[in-house]
C-alpha positions as CSV (number, residue, x, y, z in Angstrom):
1,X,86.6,61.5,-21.4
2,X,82.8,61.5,-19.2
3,X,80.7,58.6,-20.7
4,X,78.2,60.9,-22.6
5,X,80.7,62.4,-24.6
6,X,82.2,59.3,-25.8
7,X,78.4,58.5,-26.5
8,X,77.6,61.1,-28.7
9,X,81.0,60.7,-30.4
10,X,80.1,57.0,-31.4
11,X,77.1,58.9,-32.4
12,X,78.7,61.3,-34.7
13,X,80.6,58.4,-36.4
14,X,77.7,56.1,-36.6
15,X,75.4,58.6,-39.1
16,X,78.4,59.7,-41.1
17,X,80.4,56.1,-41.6
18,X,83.6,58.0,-41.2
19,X,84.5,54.9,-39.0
20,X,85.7,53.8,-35.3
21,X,89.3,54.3,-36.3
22,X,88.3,58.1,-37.1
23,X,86.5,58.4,-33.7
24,X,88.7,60.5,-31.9
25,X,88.1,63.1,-34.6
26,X,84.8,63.5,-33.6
27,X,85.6,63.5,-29.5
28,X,88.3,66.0,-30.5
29,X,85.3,67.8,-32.4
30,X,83.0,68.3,-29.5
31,X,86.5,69.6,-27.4
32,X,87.4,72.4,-29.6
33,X,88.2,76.0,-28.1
34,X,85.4,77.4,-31.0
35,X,82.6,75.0,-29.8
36,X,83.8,75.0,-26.0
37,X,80.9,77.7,-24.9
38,X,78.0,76.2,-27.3
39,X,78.5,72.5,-26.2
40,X,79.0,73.3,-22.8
41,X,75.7,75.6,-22.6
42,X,73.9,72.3,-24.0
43,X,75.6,69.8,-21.0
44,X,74.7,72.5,-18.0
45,X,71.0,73.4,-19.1
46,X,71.4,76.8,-20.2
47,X,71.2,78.4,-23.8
48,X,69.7,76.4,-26.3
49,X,68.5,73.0,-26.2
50,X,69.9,71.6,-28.8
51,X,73.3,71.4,-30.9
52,X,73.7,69.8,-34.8
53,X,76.5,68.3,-36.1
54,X,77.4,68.7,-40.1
55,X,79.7,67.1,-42.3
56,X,80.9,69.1,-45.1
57,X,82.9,71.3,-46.9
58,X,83.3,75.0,-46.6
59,X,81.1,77.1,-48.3
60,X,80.0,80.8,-48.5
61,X,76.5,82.4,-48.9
62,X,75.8,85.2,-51.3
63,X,73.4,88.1,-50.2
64,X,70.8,86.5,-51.9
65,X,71.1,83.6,-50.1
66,X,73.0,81.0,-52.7
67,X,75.8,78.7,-51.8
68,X,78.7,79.0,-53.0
69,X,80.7,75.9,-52.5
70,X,84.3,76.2,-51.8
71,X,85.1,72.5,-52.2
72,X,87.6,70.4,-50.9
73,X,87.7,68.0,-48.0
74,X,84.7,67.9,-45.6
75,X,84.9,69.0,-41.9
76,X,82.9,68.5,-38.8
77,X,81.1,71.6,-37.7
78,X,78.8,72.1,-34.6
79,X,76.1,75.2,-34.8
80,X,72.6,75.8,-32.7
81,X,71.1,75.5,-35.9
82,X,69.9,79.4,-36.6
83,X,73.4,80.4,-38.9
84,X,75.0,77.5,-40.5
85,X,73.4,76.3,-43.2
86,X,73.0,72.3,-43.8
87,X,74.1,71.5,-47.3
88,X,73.8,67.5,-46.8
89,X,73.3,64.9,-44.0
90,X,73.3,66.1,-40.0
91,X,72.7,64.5,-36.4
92,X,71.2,66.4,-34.1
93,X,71.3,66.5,-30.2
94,X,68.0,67.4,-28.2
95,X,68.4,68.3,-24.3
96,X,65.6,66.4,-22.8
97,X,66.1,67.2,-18.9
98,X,63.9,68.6,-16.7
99,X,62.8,69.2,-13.1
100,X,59.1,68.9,-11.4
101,X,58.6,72.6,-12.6
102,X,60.1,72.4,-16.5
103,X,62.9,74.4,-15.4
104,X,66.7,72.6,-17.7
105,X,68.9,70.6,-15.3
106,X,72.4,70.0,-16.0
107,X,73.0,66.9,-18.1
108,X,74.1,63.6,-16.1
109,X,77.5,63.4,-18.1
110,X,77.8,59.5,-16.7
111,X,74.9,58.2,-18.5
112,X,74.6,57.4,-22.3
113,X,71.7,55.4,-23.3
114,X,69.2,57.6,-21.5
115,X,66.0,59.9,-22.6
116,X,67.8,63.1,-21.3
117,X,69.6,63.2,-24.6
118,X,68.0,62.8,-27.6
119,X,69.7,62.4,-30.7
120,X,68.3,62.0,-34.9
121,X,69.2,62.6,-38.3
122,X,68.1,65.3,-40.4
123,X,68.6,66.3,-44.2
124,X,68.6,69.8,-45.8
125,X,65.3,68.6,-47.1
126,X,64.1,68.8,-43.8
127,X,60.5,69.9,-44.5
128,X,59.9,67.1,-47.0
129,X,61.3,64.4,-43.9
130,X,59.3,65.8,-41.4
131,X,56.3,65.7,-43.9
132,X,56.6,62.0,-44.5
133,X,57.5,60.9,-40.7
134,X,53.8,63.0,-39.4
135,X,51.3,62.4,-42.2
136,X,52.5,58.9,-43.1
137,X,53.6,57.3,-40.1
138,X,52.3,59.2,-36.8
139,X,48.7,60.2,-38.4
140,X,47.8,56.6,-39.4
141,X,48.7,55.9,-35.4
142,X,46.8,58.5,-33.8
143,X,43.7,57.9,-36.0
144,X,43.3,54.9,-35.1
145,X,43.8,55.2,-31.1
146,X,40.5,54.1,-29.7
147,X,39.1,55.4,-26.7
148,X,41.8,52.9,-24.1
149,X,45.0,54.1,-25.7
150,X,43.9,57.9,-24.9
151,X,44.2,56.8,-21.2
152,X,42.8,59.9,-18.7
153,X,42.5,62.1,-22.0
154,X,38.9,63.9,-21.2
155,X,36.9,64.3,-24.8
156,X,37.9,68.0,-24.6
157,X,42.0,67.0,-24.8
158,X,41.2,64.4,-27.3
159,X,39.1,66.9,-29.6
160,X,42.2,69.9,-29.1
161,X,45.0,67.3,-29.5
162,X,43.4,66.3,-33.1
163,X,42.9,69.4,-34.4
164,X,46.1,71.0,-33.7
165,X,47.8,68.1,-34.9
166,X,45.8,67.8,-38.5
167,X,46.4,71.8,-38.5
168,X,50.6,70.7,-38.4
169,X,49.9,68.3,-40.6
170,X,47.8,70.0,-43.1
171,X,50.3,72.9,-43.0
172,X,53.5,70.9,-43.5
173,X,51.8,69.0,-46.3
174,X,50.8,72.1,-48.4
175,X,54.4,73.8,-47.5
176,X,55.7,70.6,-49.5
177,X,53.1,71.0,-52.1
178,X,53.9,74.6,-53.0
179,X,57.3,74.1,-53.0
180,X,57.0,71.0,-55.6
181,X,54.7,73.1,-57.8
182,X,56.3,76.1,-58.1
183,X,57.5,77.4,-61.3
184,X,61.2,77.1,-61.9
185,X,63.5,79.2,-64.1
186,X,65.9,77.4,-66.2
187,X,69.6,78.0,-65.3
188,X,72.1,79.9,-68.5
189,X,73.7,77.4,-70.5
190,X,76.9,77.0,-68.2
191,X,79.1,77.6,-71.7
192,X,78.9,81.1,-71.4
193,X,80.5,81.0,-67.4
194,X,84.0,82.8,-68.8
195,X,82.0,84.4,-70.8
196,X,80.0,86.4,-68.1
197,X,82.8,86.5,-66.2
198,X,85.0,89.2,-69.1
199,X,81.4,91.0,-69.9
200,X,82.5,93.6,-67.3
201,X,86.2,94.3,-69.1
202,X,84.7,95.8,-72.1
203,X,84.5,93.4,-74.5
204,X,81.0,92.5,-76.3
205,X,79.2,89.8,-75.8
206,X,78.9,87.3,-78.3
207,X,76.4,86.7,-80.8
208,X,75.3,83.2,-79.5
209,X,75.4,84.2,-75.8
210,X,73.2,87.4,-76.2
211,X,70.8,84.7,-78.4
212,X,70.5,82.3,-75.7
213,X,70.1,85.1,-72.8
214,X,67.3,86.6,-74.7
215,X,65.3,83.5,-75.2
216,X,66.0,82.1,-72.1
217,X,64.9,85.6,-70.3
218,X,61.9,86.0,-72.5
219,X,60.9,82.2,-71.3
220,X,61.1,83.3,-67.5
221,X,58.7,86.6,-68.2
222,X,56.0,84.7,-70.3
223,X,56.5,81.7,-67.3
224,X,56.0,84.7,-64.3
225,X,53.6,86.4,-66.5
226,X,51.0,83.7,-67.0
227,X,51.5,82.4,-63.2
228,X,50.3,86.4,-62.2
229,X,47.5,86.3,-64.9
230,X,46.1,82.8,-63.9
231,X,46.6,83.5,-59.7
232,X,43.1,84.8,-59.7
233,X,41.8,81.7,-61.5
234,X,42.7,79.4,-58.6
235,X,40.2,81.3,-56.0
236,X,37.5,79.4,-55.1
237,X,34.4,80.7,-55.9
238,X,31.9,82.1,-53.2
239,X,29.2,78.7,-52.6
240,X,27.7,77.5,-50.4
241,X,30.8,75.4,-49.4
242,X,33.1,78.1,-49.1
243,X,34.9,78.8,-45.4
244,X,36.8,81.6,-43.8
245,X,39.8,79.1,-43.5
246,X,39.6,78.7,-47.3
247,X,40.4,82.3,-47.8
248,X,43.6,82.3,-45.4
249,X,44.7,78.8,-46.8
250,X,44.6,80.8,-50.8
251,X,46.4,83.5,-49.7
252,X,49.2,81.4,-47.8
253,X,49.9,79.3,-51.0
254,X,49.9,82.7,-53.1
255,X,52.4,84.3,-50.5
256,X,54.5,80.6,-50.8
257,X,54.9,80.6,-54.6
258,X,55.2,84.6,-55.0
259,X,58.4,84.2,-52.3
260,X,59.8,81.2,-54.0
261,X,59.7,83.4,-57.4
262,X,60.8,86.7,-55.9
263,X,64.0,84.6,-54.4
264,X,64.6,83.1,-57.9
265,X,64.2,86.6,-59.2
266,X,66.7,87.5,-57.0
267,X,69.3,84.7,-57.4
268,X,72.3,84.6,-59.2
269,X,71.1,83.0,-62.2
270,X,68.9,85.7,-63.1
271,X,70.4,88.6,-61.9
272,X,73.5,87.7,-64.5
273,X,71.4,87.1,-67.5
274,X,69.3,90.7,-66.6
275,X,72.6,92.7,-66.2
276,X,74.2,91.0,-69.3
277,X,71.6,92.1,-71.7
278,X,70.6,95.5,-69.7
279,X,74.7,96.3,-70.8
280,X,73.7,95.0,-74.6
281,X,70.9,97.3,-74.6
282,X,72.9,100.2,-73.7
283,X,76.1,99.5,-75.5
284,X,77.5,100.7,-78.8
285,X,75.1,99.4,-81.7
286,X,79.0,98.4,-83.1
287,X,79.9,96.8,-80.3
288,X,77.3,94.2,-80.2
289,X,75.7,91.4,-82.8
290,X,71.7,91.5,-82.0
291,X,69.6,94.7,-82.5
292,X,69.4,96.7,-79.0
293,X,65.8,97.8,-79.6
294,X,65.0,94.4,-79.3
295,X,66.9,93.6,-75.9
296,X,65.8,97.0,-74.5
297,X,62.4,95.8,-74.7
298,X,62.7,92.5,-73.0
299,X,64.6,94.3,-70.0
300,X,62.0,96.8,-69.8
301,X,59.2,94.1,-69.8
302,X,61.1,92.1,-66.9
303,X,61.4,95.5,-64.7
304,X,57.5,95.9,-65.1
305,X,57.3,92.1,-63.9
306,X,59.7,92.2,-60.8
307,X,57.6,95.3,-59.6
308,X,53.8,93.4,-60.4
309,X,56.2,89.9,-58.4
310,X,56.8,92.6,-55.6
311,X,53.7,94.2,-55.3
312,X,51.7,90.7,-55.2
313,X,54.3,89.3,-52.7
314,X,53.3,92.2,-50.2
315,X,49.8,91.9,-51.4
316,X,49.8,88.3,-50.0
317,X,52.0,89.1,-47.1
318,X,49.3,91.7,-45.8
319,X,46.8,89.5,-46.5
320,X,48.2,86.9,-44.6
321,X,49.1,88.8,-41.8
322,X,45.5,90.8,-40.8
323,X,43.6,87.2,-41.8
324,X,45.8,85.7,-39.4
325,X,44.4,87.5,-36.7
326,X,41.1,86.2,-36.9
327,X,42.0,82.5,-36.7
328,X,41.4,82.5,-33.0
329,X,37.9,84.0,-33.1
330,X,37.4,81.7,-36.3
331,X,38.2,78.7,-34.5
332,X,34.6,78.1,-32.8
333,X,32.9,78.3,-36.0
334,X,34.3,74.7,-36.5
335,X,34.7,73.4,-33.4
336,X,32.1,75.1,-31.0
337,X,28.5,75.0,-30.2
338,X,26.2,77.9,-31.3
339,X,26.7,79.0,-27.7
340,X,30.5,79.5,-27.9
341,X,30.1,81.0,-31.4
342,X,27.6,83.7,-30.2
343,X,29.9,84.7,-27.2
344,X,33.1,85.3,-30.0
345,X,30.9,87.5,-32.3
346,X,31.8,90.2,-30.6
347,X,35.2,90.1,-31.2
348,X,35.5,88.6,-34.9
349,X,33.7,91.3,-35.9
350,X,36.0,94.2,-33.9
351,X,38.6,92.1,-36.0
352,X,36.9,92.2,-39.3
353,X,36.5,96.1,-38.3
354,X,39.8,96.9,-38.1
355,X,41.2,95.2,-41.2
356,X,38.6,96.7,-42.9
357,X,39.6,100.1,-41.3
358,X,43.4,99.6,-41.5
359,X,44.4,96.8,-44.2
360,X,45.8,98.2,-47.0
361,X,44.7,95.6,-49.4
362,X,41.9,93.5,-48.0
363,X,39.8,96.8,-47.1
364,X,37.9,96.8,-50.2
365,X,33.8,95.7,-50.1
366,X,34.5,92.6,-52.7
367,X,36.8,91.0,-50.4
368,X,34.7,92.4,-46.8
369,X,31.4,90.5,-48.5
370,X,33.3,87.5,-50.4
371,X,34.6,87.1,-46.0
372,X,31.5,87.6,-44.6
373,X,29.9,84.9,-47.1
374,X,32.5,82.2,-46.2
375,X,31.5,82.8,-42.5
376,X,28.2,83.0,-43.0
377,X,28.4,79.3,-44.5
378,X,30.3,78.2,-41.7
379,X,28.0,79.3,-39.4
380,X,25.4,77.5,-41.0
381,X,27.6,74.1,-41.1
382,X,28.5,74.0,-37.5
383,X,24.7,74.5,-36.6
384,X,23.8,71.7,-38.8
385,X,26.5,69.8,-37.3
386,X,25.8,70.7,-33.7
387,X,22.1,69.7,-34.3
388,X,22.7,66.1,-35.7
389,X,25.3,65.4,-33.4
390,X,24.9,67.3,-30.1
391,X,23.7,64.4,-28.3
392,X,26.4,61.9,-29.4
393,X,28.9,64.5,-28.9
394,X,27.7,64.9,-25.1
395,X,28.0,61.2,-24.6
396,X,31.3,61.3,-26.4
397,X,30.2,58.6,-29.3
398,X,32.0,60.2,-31.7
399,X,35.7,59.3,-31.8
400,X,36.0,59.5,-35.6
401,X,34.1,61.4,-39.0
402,X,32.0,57.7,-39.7
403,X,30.1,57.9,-36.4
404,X,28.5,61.7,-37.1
405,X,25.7,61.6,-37.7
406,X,24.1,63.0,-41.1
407,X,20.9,62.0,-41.8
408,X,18.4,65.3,-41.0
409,X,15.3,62.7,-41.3
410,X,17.0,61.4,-37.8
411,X,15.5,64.3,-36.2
412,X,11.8,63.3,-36.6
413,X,13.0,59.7,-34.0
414,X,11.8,61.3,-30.8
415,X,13.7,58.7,-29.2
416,X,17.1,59.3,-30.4
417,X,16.6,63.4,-30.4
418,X,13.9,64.2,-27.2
419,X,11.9,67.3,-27.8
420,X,13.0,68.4,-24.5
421,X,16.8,68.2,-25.6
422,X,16.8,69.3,-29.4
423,X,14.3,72.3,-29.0
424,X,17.3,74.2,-26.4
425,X,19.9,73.8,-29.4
426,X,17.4,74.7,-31.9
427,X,16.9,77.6,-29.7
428,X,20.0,78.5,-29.5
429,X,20.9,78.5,-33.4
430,X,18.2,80.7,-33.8
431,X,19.7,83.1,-31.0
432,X,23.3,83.1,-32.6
433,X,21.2,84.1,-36.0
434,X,19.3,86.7,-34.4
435,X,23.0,88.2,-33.0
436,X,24.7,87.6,-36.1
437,X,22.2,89.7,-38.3
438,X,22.4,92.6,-35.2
């Protein structure tokens, strides 16, 4: 046995306490005939650079995407991570070998304590983890860096590195937000399990089940209903402090919550309780203890709900996905200089063009004008910004938001803003106006 495989053995045994005496079972683990290809792809550089390692018992997935838990005693598995799904605690393996030119080398299977392995836990609630570990622990570190600790970092690398990282971080953070404020549907009364189970032989349902699925069903609509009826209150309105990135951001919580709803809508839970009382509406008056009529109109009432869930869902979906393509034009209007802004009008607007031309639900003039007014106001910031603070930002003073400068009446010190430096910018302002209104 090479000295890297008894390494990630001790590994194995280490995050899941199953004990030195029960080592073997995890060398004998990383030998077997069924992980034989996977394991060896990972120790010769080839396929994908990383294998997980679970502990747990057997389980199947439904076609809406629910676990259904076999029980019994847990076993080791090993996956790539894109089938099996993680139903508890995992350790994870990360090739980490390179040559001069990026390309994977083979993995030294003498070493052990090394970087060209890298090895963690994760939890099914990965999101969540990965949350806490950047915005808690790695932002507070790479906010306060001062200029030493960024080494040969030029301003430019400094400026890129922070905004793509507080774009990760902002996205991860509202990914755990939506997921902690979406609306949940109570689970049936677990009582009625054998119930369910003999609706389809024939025999009625009883009284106090068909009582419980109706009120529990009539909670979920009024629950969906007022989340659809109050999604247009939580648009910001059009200010003067509205941003294109605002409008993207709204619609990528909307398409969050309308997918976590739509997968609810779709779950087991739901789907049991719908066909249930669909077969109460349509059975024998005689055959069943609540009045039809009644049952038939809930039903009907969640069919017209699924369809408004569906039709919002690709609503937000299409939204998303045209918006998305103007990030990259977008981008200047809150980190460039008038300059760089004027030279990406061009294309912005071919963007804005042809989602107006070929979107099939942002096209309309209300949403075209409500866009153009949240760039227009963005425009106007960065100006601002770029006049205040053109001079510091040459000189690379400003490392951090405290050292901008905001005080307009700072303009009139003819030392601190020379006529023969802030005149150009103002010049150029006025030219990105004068292209912007063409």
């Amino acid at each position: 046995m090479s000295t890297r495989l008894k390494w990630m053995a001790q590994v194995i045994t280490d995050v899941f306490g199953i004990g030195d005496q029960n080592m073997m079972e995890a060398v004998d683990l990383l030998k077997k005939p069924e992980y034989k290809q996977l394991v060896d792809d990972f120790f010769n550089g080839v396929g994908a650079p990383r294998i997980l390692v679970y502990y747990q018992t057997h389980y199947k997935l439904s076609e809406t995407g629910e676990v259904k838990d076999y029980g019994g005693h847990k076993e080791f598995f090993i996956t790539d991570g894109e089938k099996l799904k993680l139903k508890g605690k995992g350790v994870y393996f990360l090739r980490n070998y390179t040559d001069a030119n990026g390309k994977e080398k083979p993995i030294n299977m003498n070493g052990a304590y090394d970087d060209q392995v890298l090895f963690g836990e994760i939890s099914e609630h990965s999101v969540t983890s990965l949350n806490t570990i950047i915005n808690s622990i790695y932002k507070p570190l790479t906010i306060g860096q001062g200029k030493d600790d960024w080494k040969d970092c030029t301003q430019e690398q400094m400026k890129e590195f922070n905004q793509c990282y507080d774009s990760f971080a902002g996205e991860l953070k509202e990914a755990v937000k939506s997921s902690q404020n979406n609306i949940n549907l109570d689970q049936y009364d677990p009582v009625y399990e054998n119930d369910v189970k003999n609706i389809h032989t024939g025999k009625g349902p009883k009284k106090e089940m068909l009582e419980h699925f109706e009120k529990i069903f009539n909670e979920w609509s009024d629950k969906i209903q007022k989340h659809l009826d109050s999604a247009d209150g939580d648009r910001k309105e059009d200010n003067n402090e509205s941003h294109p990135l605002q409008e993207l951001e709204y619609w990528k919580q909307r398409m969050r919550k309308l997918t976590g709803i739509s997968e609810q809508l779709r779950s087991k839970n739901c789907r049991t309780v719908y066909d249930v009382l669909t077969q109460a509406s349509q059975a024998n008056p005689a055959d069943i203890s609540a009045p039809r009529d009644k049952i038939y109109l809930a039903t009907s009432k969640w069919r017209s709900i699924e369809l408004r869930v569906t039709e919002a869902l690709n609503e937000s979906k299409d939204n998303v996905k045209y918006l998305q393509t103007l990030e990259k034009f977008i981008e200047p209007l809150y980190n460039g200089d008038p300059d760089t802004i004027k030279e990406t009008l061009p294309a912005l607007m071919n963007s804005i063009k042809m989602i107006h031309t070929i979107a099939r639900y942002y096209n309309t003039n209300e949403r075209m004008t409500s866009l153009f007014i949240k760039i227009t106001n963005q425009m106007i910031v960065r100006c601002k910004y770029m006049i205040l603070n053109f001079i510091k930002l040459r000189k690379g003073e400003i490392t951090k938001k405290s050292q901008e400068q905001t005080n307009s009446d700072a303009l009139w010190d003819f030392e601190q803003y020379p006529p023969d430096e802030l005149i150009p910018m103002l010049q150029s302002c006025i030219d990105l106006n004068n292209a912007y209104q063409a």
